[in-house]
C-alpha positions as CSV (number, residue, x, y, z in Angstrom):
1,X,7.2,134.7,-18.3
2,X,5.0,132.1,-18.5
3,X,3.2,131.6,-22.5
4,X,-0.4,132.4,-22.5
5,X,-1.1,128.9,-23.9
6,X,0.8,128.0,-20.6
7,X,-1.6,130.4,-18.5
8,X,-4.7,129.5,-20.2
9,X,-4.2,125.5,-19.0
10,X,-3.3,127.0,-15.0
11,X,-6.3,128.2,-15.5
12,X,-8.3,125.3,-16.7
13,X,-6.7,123.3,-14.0
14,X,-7.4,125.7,-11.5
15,X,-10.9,125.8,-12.3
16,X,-10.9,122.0,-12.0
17,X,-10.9,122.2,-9.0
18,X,-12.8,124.6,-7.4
19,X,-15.5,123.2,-9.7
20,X,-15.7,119.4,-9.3
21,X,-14.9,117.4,-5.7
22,X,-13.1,114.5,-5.0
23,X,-15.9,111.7,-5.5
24,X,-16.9,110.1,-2.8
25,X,-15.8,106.6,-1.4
26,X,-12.7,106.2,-3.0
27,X,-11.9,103.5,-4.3
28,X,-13.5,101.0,-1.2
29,X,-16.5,98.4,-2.2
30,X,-19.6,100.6,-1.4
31,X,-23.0,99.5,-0.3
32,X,-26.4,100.3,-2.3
33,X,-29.0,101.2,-0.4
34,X,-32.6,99.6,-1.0
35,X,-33.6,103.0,-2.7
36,X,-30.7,102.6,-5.3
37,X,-29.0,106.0,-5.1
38,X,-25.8,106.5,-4.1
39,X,-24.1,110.1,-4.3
40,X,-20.6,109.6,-6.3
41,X,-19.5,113.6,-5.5
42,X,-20.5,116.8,-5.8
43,X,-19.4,120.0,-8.6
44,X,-19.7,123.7,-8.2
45,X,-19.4,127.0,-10.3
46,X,-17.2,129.2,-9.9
47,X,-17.7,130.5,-12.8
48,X,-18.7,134.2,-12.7
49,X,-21.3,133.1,-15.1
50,X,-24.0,129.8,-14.6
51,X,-22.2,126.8,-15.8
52,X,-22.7,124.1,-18.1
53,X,-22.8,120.6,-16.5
54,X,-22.5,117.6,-18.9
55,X,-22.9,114.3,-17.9
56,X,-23.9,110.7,-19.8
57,X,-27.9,110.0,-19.1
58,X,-26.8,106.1,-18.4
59,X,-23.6,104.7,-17.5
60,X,-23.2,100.6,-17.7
61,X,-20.5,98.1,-15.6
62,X,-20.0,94.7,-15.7
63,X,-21.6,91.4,-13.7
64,X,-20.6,88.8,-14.4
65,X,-21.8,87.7,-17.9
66,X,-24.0,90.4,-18.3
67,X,-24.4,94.4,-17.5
68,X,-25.8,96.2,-15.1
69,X,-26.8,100.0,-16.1
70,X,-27.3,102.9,-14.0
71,X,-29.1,106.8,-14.3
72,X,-26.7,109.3,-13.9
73,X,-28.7,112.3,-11.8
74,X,-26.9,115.7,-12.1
75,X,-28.6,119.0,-13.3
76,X,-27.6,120.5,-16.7
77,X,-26.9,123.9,-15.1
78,X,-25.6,125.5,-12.0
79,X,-25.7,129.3,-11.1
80,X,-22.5,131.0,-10.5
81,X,-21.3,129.7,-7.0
82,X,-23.7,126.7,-7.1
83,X,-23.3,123.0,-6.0
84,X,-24.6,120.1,-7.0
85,X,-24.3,116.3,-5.9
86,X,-23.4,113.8,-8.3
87,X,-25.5,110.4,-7.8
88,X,-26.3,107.1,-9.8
89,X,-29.9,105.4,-9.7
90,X,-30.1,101.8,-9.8
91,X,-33.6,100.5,-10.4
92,X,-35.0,97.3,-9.5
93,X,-34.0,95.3,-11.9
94,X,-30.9,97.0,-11.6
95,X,-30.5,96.1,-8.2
96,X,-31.3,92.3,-8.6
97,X,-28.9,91.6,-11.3
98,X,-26.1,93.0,-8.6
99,X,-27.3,91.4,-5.9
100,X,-24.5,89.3,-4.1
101,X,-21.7,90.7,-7.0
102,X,-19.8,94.4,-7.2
103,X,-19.7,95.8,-10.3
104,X,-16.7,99.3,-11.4
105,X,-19.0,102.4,-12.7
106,X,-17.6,105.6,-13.7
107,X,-19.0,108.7,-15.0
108,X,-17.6,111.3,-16.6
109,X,-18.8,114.9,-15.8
110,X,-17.5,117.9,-17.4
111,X,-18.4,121.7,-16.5
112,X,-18.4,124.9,-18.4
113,X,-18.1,128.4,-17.5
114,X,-17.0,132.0,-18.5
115,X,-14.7,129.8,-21.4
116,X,-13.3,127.4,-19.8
117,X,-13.8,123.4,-19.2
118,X,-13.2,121.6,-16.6
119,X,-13.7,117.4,-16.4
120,X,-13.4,114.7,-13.9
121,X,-14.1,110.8,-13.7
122,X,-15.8,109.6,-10.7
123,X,-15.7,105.8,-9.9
124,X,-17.7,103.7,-7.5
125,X,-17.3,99.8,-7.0
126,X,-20.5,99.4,-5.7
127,X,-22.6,95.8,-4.3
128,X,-25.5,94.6,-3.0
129,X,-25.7,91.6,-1.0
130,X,-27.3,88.5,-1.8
131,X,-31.4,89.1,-1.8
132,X,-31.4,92.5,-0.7
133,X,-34.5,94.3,-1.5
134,X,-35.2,96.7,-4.0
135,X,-37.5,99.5,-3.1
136,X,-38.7,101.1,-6.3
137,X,-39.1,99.4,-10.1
138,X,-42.7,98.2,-9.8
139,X,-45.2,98.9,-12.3
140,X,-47.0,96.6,-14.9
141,X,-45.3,93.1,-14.9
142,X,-43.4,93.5,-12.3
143,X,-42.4,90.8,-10.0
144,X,-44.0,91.5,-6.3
145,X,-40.9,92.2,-3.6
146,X,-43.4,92.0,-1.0
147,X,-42.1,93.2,2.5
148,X,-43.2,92.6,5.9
149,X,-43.4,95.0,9.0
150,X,-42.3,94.2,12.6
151,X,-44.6,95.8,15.2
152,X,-42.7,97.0,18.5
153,X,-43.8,96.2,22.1
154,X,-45.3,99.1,24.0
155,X,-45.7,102.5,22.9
156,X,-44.2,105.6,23.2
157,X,-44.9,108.2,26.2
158,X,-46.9,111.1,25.4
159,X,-44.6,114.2,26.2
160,X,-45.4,115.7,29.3
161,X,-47.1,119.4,29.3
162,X,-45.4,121.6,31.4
163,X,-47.4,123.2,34.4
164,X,-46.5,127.1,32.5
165,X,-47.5,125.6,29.0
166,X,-50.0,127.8,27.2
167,X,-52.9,126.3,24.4
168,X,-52.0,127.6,20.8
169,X,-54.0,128.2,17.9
170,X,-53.9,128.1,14.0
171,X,-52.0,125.0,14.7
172,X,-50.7,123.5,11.4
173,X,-49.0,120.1,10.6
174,X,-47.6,118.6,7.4
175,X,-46.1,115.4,7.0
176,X,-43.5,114.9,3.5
177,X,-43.1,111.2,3.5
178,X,-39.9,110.2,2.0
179,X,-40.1,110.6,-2.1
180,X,-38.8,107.0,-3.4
181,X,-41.6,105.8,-1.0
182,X,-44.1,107.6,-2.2
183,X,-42.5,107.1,-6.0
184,X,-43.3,103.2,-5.2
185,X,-45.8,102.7,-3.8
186,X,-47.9,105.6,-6.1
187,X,-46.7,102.9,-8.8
188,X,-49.0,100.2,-8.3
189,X,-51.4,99.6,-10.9
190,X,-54.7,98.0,-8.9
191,X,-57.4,100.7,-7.5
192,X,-56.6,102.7,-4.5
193,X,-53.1,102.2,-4.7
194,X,-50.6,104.4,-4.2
195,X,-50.9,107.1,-1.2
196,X,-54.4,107.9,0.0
197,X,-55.1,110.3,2.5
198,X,-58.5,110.1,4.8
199,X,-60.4,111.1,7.8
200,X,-59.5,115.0,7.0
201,X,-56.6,114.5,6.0
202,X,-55.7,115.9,2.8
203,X,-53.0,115.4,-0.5
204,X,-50.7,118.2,-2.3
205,X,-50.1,117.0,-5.1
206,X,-46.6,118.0,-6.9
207,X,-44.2,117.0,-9.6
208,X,-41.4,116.7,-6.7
209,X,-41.5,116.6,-2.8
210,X,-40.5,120.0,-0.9
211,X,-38.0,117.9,0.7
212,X,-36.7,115.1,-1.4
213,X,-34.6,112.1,0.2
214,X,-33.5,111.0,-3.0
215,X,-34.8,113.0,-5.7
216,X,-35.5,111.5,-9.3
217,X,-36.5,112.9,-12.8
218,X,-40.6,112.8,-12.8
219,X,-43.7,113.9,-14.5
220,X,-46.1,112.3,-12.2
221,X,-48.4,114.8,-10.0
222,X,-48.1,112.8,-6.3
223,X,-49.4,113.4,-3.3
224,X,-46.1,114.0,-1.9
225,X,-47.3,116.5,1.2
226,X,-50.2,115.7,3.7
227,X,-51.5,118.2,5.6
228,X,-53.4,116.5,8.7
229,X,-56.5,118.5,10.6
230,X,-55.2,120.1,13.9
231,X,-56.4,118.9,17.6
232,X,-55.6,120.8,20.5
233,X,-51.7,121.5,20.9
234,X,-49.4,123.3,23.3
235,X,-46.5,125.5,23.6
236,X,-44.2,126.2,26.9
237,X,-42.3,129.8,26.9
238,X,-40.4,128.6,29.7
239,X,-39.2,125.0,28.0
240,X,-39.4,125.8,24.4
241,X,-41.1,122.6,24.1
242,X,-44.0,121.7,22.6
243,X,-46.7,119.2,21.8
244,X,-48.8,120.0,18.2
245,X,-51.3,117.5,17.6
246,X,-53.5,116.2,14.5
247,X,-56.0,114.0,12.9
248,X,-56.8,112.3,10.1
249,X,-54.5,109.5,8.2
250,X,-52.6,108.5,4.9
251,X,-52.6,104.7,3.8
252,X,-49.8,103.7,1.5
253,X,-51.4,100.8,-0.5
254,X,-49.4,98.9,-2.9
255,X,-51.7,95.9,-3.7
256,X,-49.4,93.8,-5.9
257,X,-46.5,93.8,-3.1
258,X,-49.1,93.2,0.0
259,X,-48.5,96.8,1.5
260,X,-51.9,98.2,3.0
261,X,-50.3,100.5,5.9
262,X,-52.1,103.6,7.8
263,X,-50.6,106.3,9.4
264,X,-52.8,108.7,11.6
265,X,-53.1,111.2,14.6
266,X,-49.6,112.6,14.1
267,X,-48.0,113.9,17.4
268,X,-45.2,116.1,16.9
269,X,-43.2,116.4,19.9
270,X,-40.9,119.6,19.8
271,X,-38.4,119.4,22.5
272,X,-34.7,120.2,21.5
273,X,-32.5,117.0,20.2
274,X,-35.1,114.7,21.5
275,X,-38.0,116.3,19.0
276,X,-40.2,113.4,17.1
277,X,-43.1,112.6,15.2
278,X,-45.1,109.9,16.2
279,X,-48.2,108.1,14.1
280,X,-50.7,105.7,15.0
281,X,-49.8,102.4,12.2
282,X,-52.5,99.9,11.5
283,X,-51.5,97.5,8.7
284,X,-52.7,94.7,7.1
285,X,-51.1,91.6,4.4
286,X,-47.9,92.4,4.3
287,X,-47.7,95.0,6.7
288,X,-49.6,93.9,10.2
289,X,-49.3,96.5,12.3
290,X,-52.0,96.3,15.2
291,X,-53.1,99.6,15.7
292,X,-50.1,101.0,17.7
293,X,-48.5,104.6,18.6
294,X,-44.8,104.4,17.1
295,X,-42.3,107.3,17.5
296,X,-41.9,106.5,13.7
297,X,-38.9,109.2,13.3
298,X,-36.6,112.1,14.8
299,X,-36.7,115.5,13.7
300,X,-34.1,118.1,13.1
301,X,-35.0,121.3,14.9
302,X,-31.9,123.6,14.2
303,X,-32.8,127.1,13.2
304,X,-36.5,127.1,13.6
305,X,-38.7,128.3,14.7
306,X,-39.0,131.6,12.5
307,X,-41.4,133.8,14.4
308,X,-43.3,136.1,12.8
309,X,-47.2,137.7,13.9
310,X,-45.4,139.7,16.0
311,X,-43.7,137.2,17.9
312,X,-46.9,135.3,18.3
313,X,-46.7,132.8,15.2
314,X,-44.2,129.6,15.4
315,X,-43.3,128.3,12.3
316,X,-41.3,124.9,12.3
317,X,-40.6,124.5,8.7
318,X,-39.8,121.6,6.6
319,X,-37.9,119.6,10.2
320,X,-35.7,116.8,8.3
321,X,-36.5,113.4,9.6
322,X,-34.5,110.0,10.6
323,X,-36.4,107.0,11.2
324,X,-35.8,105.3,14.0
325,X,-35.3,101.7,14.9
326,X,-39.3,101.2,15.6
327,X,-39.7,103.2,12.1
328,X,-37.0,101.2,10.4
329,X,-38.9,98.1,11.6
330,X,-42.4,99.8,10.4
331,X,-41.3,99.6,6.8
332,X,-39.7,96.3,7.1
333,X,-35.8,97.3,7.0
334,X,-35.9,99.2,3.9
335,X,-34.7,102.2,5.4
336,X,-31.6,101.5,7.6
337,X,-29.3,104.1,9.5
338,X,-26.7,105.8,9.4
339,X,-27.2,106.4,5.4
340,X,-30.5,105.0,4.1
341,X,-33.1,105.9,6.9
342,X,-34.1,109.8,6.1
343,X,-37.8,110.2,5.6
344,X,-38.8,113.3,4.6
345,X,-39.7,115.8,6.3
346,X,-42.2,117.2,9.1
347,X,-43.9,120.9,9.0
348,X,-45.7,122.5,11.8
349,X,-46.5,125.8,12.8
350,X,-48.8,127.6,15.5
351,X,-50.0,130.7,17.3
352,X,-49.8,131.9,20.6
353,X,-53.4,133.6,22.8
């Protein structure tokens, strides 16, 4: 019969893991991507109790002759049956000293629950090639990273209304630009920077996105959600499909890096796998776009709407978005598929005669 000091480490080991996932990458050279985050694993309580997740702020490796140090992100707590990712944050400067060089980090993350401990080391090798951009670190003496956007030729169709497509009312649209972006440029220190909605359109301003790309630790109130004026939109029973229209723009200004960038009249095109949003850019410095339509990124659909008034009111909520490659080239490369171009999210809802 097994001894209960015997017992009591099947059970630590056991709760090992269920709680804590095999990190991610292995041991293969990873990428960063411009926004420096890069998910290591995840953990999870199992605990019939929350648990109790401990974790080092700041974590450093090696380059070279010097160090490179990175923010550990991970919550302190997790509810019984919660999961979490774990992910390190490079800033800037971060990111420059391990450009065109790898560096080892490993973090060590232990959980607690109902008694019992359970620890795990996750290691990265992680790179950056030679002058790759950084996306966020700005503020007061900063060095400008300016960047440089590459209009498209041409512009996007309008979608087609459908012949059976009825006019809708109370229409509704909100746009959640992806967080680091908004993080960045909001962190320029010359008037009118940061994001700055006109023509109607309008700012909620939060401590956090309601659907954060790469979320970080912040005190800041942003304008993280725009909520745009409504034009008149459509809705097919027959299709499913949709076109919600709306006024107004946002300019992201960040003086010091030569970004003065306008996005207006969003379109927001609901029709299955091939749903989008499309904006109106006009740009100037280092972001010269010339005034075009660009179907800036694709939008996840699955599960929505949620109908509600009986079944008159279509709500399209929180629709997680990719940019595409005319997107990818409005904010100069930053932002590159398959793992670095999510941006944010799209909202839209509306009401049938």
């Amino acid at each position: 019969m097994p001894t209960a000091r015997r017992i009591a480490a099947i059970g630590v080991l056991a709760l090992a893991g269920a709680l804590i996932a095999a990190p991610a990458g292995g041991a293969k050279v990873r990428s960063v991507p411009a926004g420096g985050t890069v998910t290591l694993g995840s953990v999870r309580c199992t605990a019939a109790e929350a648990c109790a997740v401990m974790a080092p702020k700041r974590v450093a490796a090696k380059v070279g002759g010097g160090v490179v140090r990175a923010r550990v992100l991970v919550p302190t707590f997790l509810g019984s049956g919660g999961r979490t990712e774990v992910k390190l944050h490079l800033d800037a400067a971060a990111l420059r000293q391990l450009a065109g060089s790898s560096a080892t980090f490993r973090v060590k993350v232990v959980v607690r629950g109902s008694g019992r401990r359970a620890a795990r080391v996750f290691s990265a090798r992680l790179r950056r090639p030679a002058g790759g951009k950084a996306e966020s670190g700005s503020g007061k003496g900063a060095s400008p990273s300016p960047i440089t956007s590459t209009p498209i030729v041409g512009e996007p169709p309008v979608l087609a209304r459908p012949a059976t497509a009825v006019t809708v009312g109370a229409v509704h649209i909100s746009w959640m630009p992806r967080d680091s972006w908004v993080r960045y440029v909001s962190s320029g220190t010359a008037a009118n920077d940061g994001v700055v909605p006109g023509a109607g359109a309008t700012g909620m301003a939060a401590t956090s996105s309601p659907c954060p790309d790469r979320p970080a630790p912040s005190t800041a109130s942003l304008d993280y959600t725009i909520e745009f004026p409504a034009k008149e939109s459509w809705y097919d029973p027959l299709s499913g499909e949709a076109g919600i229209y709306g006024t107004g723009n946002v300019t992201f200004r960040y003086t010091a890096h030569t970004i003065d960038l306008t996005a207006a009249e969003p379109e927001i095109e609901i029709n299955g796998s091939a749903s989008r949003a499309i904006f109106r850019f006009d740009g100037s410095g280092g972001t010269p776009y010339p005034n075009q339509r660009v179907a800036l990124e694709t939008l996840e659909t699955a599960g929505r709407p949620t109908v509600s008034n009986e079944g008159k009111t279509f709500t399209y909520n929180l629709m997680r978005g990719r940019l595409t490659a005319e997107g990818e080239d409005v904010f100069a490369g930053f932002y590159t598929a398959p793992d670095d171009n999510e941006f944010g999210c799209v909202s839209a809802s509306f009401t049938l005669p």
